[in-house]
C-alpha positions as MATLAB code, in Angstrom:
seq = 'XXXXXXXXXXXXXXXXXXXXXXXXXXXXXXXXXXXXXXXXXXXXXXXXXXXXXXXXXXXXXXXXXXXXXXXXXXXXXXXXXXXXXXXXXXXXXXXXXXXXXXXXXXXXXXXXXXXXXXXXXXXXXXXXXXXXXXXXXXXXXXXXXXXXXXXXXXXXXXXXXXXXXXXXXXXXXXXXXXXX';
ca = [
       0.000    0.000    0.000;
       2.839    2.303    0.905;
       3.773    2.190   -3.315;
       0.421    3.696   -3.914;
       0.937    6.380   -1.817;
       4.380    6.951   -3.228;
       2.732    7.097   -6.905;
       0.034    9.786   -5.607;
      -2.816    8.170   -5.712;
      -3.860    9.251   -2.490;
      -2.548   12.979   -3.075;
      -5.369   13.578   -5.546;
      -7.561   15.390   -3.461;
     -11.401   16.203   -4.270;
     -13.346   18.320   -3.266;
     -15.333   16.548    0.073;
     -11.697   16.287    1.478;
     -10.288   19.665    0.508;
     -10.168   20.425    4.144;
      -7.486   17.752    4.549;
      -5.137   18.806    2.136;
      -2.703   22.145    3.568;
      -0.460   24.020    0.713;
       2.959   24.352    1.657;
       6.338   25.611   -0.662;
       7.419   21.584   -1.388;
       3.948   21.126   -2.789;
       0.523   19.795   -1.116;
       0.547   17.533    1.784;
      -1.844   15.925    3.198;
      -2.160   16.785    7.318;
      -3.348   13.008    7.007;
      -0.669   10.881    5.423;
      -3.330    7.806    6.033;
      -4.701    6.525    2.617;
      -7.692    4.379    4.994;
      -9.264    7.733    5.793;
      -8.770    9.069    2.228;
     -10.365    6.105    0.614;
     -13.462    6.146    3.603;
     -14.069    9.852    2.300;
     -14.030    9.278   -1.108;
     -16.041    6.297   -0.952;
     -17.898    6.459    2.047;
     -20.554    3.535    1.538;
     -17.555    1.035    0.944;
     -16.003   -1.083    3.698;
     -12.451   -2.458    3.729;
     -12.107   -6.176    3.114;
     -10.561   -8.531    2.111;
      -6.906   -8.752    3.226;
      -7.180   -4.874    3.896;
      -8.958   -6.064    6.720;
      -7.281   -9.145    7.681;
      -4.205   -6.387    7.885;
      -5.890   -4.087   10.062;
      -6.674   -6.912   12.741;
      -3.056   -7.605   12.899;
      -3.800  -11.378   11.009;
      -1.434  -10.510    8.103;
       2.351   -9.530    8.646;
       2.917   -7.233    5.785;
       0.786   -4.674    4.024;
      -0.971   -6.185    1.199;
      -0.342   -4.758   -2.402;
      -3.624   -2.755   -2.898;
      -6.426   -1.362   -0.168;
      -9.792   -3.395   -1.124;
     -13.198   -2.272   -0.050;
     -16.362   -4.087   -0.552;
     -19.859   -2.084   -2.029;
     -23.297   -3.020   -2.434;
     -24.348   -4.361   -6.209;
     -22.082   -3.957   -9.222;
     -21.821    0.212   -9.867;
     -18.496    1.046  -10.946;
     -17.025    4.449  -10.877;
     -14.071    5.909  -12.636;
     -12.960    7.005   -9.346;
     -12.307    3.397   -8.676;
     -10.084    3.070  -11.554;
      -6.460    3.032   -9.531;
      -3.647    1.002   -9.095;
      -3.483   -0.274   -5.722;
      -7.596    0.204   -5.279;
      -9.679   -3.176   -5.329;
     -13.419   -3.321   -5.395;
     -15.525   -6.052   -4.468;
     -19.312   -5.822   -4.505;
     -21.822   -7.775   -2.894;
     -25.507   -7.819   -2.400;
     -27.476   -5.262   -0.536;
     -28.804   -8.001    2.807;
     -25.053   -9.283    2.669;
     -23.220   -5.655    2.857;
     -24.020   -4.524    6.797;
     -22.932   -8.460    7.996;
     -19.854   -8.050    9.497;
     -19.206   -4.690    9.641;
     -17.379   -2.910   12.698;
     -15.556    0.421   12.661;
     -11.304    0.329   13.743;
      -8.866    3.045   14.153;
      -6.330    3.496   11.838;
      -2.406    3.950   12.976;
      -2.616    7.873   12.617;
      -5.968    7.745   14.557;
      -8.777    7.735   11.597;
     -11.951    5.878   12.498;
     -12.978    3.596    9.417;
     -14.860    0.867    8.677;
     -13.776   -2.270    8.404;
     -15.322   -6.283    8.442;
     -14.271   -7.970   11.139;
     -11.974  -11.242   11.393;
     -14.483  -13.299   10.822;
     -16.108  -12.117    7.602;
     -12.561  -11.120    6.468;
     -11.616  -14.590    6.634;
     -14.551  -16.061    4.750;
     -14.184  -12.853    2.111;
     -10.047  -14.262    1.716;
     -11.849  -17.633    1.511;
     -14.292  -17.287   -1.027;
     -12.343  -15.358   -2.986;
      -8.996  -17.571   -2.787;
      -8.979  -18.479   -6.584;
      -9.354  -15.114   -7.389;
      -6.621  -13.436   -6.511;
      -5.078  -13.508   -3.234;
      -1.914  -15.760   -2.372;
      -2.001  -18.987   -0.663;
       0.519  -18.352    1.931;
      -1.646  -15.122    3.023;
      -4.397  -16.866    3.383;
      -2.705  -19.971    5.642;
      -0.757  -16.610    7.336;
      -4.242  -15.486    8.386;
      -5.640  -18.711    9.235;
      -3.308  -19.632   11.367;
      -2.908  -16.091   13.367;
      -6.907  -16.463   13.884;
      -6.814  -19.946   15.041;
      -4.481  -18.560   17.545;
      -6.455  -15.381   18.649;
      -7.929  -15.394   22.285;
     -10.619  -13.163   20.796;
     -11.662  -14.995   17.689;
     -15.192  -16.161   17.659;
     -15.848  -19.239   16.019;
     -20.234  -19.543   16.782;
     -19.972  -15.990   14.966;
     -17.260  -17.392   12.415;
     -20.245  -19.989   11.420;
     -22.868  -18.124   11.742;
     -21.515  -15.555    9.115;
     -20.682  -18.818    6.991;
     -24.832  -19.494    6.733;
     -25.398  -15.992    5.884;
     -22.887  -16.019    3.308;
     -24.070  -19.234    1.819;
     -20.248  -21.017    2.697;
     -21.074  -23.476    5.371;
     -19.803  -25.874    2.571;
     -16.461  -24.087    2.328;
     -16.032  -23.242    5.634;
     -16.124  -27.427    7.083;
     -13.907  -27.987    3.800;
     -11.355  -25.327    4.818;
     -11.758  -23.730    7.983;
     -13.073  -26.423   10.258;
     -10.016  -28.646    9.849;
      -7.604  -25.732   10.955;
      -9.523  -24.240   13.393;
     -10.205  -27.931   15.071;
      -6.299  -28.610   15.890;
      -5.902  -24.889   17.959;
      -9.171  -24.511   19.711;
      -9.043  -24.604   23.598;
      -9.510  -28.184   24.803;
];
């Protein structure tokens, strides 16, 4: 994520966050160097996903590559036409499950799914695009978490039609680590 701030991206400011940007001699800066809180304003009914999320809840070592956020139905925008910007879109009744709000390192309040329905989003969406080793990187840091929630972890499953997917993949992982 840190290349897409080097390449600007997130220096394009528009007009809703004008207020954010401050003019100085070396050029403009932003008073928020935090792309999460750039990409919540500019798109403020999407959520971050994915392994965005999976990052923010500490279940992924390294930034990922691009910041994804998930909106209702299938609208694009040319706004959403940027390297190192991934959209996902999902039905209206499936959009709110999940979602929680999490503070950013510089302090931003976004929002974010939580671990659970980031895991199933990294699951479902496996053969898409995102690499093997960070998914079994986030599966493994979740079947470790004191705080994880598995009843909520299978309830989301239902909702998201991948009780299937989730005995085929999660239950064998999460089977060896939970408390005994």
């Amino acid at each position: 994520m840190q290349n897409t701030i080097d390449l600007g991206i997130f220096q394009e400011t528009s007009r809703e966050i004008a207020g954010l940007a401050i003019a100085s001699p070396e050029g403009i800066t932003t008073n928020h160097s935090d792309g999460f809180l750039h990409l919540q304003l500019r798109f403020p009914n999407g959520i971050f996903s994915h392994e965005t999320a999976l990052y923010l809840h500490g279940l992924l070592s390294c930034q990922p590559d691009q910041f994804v956020m998930t909106f209702v139905g299938k609208t694009r925008t040319p706004d959403m036409d940027h390297p190192g910007f991934q959209e996902n879109f999902v039905k209206r009744e499936k959009h709110p499950v999940g979602v929680t709000e999490r503070r950013t390192a510089s302090g931003s309040i976004i929002r974010v799914y939580n671990m659970e329905r980031a895991v199933l989003d990294v699951i479902r969406s496996k053969r898409n695009r995102i690499d093997a080793d960070m998914i079994l990187e986030a599966l493994q840091r979740y079947a470790y978490r004191k705080d994880r929630n598995i009843p909520r972890l299978l309830q989301y499953a239902r909702i998201l039609n991948m009780e299937p997917l989730f005995r085929q993949v999660l239950a064998p992982i999460l089977a060896g680590n939970l408390p005994s």
